[in-house]
C-alpha positions as CSV (number, residue, x, y, z in Angstrom):
1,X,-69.1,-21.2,-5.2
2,X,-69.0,-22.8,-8.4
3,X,-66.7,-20.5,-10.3
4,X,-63.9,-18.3,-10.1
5,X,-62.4,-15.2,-11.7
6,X,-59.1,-13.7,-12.3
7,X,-59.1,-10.1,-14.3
8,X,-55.5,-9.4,-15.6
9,X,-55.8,-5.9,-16.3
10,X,-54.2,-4.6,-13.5
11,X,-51.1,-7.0,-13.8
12,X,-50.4,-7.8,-17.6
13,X,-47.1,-6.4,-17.8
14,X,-45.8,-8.0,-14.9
15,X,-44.9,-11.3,-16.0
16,X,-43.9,-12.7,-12.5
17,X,-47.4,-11.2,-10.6
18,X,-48.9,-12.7,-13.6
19,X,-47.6,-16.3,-13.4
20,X,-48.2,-16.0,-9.6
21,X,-52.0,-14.9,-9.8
22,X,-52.4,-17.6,-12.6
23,X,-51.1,-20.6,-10.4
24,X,-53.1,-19.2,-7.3
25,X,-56.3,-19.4,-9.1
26,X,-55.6,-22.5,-10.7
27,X,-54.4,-24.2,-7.1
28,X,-57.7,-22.3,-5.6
29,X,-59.8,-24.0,-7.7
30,X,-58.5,-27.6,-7.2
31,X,-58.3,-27.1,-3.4
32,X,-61.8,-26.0,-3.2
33,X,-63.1,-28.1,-6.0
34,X,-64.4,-25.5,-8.4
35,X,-65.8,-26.7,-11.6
36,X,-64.6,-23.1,-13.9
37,X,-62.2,-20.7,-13.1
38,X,-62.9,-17.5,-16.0
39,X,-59.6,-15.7,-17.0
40,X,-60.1,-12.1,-18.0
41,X,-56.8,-11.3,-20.5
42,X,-59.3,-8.5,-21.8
43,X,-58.7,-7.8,-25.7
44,X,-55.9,-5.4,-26.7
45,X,-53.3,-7.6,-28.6
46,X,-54.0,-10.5,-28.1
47,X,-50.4,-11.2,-26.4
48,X,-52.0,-11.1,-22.7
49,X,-54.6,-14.1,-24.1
50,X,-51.3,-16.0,-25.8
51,X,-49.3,-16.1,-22.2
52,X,-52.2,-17.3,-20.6
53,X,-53.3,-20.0,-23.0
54,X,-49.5,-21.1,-23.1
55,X,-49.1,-21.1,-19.5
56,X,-52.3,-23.6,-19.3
57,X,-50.4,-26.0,-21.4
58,X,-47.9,-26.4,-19.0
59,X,-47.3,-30.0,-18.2
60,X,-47.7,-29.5,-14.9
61,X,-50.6,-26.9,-14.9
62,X,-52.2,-28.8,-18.1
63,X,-52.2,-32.3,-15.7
64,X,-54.8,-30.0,-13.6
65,X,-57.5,-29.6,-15.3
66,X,-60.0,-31.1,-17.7
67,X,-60.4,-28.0,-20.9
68,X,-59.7,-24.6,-21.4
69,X,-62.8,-23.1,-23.7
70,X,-62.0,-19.6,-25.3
71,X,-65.4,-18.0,-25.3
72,X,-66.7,-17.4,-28.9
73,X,-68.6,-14.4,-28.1
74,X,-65.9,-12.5,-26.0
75,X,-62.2,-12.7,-27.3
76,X,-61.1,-11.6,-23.9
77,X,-61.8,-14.2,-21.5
78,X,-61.1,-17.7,-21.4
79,X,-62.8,-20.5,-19.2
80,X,-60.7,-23.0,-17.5
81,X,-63.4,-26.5,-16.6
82,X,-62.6,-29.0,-14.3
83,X,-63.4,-32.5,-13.6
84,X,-63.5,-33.8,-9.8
C-alpha cells in the first residue's frame, strides 16, 4: 500500500475523534512506511481544512513527516508526503 486516506466528514465536529483519527493515520503511515497519507476535510468553510493544516504543524506531528501539499485542483483534500 502506498497511500492512505482519512475522510473527515463523518467526524468534523468532534474535535477530540478528530485529533484521534488524525494521529492514527499519521502514526499508521510511519509504522507501515507509507509514502502519502490524503486528508479529506471536504469544502464547506474551510474551518475543517484550517484544524487540519494547523494540527500538521505541530512540533511533534510536523517532526513526522517530510510536506503537506494542498491539492490545487480540489480545495478539499490535502496530501501529507513522507520520506523514509
Amino acid at each position: 500500500m502506498s497511500k492512505l486516506k482519512l475522510d473527515l466528514h463523518d467526524i468534523f465536529n468532534d474535535g477530540r475523534r478528530l485529533e484521534t483519527a488524525l494521529e492514527g493515520v499519521i502514526e499508521e503511515a510511519v509504522r507501515k512506511r507509507i509514502r502519502t497519507v490524503e486528508i479529506i476535510p471536504g469544502k464547506g468553510s474551510g474551518q475543517l481544512k484550517k484544524k487540519v493544516l494547523r494540527f500538521l504543524q505541530e512540533p511533534r506531528i510536523k517532526s513526522q513527516y517530510h510536506r503537506v501539499e494542498k491539492d490545487s485542483k480540489n480545495f478539499g483534500r490535502v496530501f501529507v508526503h513522507f520520506r523514509f
